[in-house]
C-alpha beads as a LAMMPS data file, in Angstrom:
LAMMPS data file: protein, C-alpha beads

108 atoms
107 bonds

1 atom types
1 bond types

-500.0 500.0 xlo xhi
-500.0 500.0 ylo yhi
-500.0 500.0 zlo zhi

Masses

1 110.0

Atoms # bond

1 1 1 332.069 -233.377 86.065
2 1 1 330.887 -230.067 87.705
3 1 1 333.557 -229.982 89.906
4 1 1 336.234 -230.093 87.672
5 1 1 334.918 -227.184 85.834
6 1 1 334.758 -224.943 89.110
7 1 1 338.132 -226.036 89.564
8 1 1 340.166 -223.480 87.812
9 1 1 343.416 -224.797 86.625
10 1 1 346.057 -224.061 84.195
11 1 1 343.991 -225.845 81.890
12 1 1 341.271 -223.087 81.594
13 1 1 343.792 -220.409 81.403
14 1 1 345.630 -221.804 78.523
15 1 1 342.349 -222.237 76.949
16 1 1 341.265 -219.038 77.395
17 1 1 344.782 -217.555 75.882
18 1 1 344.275 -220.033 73.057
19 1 1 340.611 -218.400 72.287
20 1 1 341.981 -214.780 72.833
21 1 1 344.785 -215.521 70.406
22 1 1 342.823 -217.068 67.853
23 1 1 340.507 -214.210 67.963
24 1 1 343.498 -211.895 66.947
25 1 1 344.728 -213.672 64.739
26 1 1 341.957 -213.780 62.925
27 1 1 341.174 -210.207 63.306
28 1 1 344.379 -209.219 61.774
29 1 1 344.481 -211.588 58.848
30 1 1 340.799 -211.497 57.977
31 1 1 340.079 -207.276 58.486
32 1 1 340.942 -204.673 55.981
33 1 1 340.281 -201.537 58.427
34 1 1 343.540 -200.842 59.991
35 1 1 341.700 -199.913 63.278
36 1 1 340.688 -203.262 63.908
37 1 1 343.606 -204.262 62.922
38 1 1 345.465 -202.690 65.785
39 1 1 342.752 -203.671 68.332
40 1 1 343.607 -207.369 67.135
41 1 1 346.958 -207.022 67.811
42 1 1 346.380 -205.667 71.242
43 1 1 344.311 -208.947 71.842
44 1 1 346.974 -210.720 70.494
45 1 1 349.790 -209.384 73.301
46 1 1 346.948 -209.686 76.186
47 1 1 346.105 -213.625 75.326
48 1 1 350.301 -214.006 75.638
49 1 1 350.415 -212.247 78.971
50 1 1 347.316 -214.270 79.935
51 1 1 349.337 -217.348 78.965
52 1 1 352.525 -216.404 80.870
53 1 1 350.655 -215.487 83.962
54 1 1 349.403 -218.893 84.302
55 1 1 352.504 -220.624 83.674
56 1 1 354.560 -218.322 86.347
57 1 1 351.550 -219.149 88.585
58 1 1 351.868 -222.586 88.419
59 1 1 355.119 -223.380 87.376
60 1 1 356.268 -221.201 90.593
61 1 1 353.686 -220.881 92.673
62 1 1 353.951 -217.466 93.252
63 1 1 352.332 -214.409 91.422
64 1 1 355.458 -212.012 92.251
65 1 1 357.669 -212.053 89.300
66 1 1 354.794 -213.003 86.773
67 1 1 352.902 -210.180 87.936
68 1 1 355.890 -207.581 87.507
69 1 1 356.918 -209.036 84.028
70 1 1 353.348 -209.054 83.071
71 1 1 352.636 -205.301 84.116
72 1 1 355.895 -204.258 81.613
73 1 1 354.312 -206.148 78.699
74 1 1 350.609 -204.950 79.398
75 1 1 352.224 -201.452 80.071
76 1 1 354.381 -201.695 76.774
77 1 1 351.444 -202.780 74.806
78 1 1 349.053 -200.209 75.688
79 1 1 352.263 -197.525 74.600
80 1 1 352.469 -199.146 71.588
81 1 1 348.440 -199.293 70.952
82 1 1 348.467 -195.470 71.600
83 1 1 351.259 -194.772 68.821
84 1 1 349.301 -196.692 66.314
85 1 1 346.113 -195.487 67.005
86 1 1 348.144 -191.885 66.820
87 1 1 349.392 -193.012 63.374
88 1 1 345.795 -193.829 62.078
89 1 1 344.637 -190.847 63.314
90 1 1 346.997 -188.976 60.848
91 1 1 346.241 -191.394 58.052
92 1 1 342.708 -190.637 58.414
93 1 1 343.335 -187.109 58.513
94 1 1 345.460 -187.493 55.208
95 1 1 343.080 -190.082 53.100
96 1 1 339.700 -189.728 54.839
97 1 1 339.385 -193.597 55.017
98 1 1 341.151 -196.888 56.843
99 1 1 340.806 -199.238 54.494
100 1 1 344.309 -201.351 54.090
101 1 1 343.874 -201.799 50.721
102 1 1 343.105 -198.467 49.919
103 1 1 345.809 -196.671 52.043
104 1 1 348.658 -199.490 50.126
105 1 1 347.507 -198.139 47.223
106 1 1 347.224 -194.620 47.120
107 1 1 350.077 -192.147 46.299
108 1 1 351.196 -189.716 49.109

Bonds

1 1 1 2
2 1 2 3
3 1 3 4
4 1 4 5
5 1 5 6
6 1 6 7
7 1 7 8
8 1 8 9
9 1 9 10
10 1 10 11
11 1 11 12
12 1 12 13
13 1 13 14
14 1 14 15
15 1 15 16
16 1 16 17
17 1 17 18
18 1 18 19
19 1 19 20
20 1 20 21
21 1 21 22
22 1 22 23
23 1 23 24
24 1 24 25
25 1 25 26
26 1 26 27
27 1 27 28
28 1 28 29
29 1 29 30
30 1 30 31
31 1 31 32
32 1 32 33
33 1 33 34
34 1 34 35
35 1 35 36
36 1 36 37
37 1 37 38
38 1 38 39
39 1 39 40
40 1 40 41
41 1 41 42
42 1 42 43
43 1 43 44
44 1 44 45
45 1 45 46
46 1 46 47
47 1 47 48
48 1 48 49
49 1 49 50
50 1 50 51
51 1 51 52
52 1 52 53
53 1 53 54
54 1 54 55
55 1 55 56
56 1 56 57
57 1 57 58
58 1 58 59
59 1 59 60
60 1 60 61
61 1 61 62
62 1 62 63
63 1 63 64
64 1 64 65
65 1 65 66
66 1 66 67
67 1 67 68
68 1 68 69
69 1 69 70
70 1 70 71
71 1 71 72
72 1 72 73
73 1 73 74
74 1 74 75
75 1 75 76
76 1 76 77
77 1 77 78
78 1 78 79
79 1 79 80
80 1 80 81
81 1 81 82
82 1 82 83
83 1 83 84
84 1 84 85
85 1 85 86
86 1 86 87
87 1 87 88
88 1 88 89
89 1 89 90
90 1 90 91
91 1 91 92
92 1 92 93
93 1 93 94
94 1 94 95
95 1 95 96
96 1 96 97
97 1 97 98
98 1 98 99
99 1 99 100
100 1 100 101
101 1 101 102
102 1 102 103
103 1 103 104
104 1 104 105
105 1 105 106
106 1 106 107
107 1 107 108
């Protein structure tokens, strides 16, 4: 029993992906604040690379191309993290507050 939980295997890492992306996906459907918002979505991209690191690792055997592909996505993600959290800046600026609802509603 012990030893098949020191044993890491795809098994754990699709777990763990599963776990990360549940954890954004609730983040983004339960939260009004558009910051966490954005920091669930960045969860959500980093449980996906998680997921197609271990399947390149062990549908290949070999970290090369996973690791490339997955250093584009991380990369991308981060750039596009940096423009939202640019945007909300600005919003905040403008309204003061991050609430979803309140930002839908009010007139620019």
């Amino acid at each position: 029993m012990i030893d098949n939980l020191l044993n890491i295997g795809l098994m754990h890492y699709l777990v763990l992906s599963f776990l990360l992306f549940l954890i954004g996906l609730v983040g983004v459907l339960v939260s009004r604040n558009l910051l966490r918002i954005v920091m669930s979505l960045f969860i959500l991209s980093v449980s996906i690379v998680i997921n197609f690191i271990a399947f390149g690792y062990y549908c290949d055997n070999s970290l090369d191309n996973a690791n490339i592909i997955s250093l584009f996505v991380i990369l991308i993600s981060a750039i596009q993290t940096i423009i939202a959290l640019v945007i909300l800046y600005k919003i905040y600026l403008a309204n003061e507050f991050l609430d979803a609802e309140k930002t839908k509603d009010k007139e620019i």
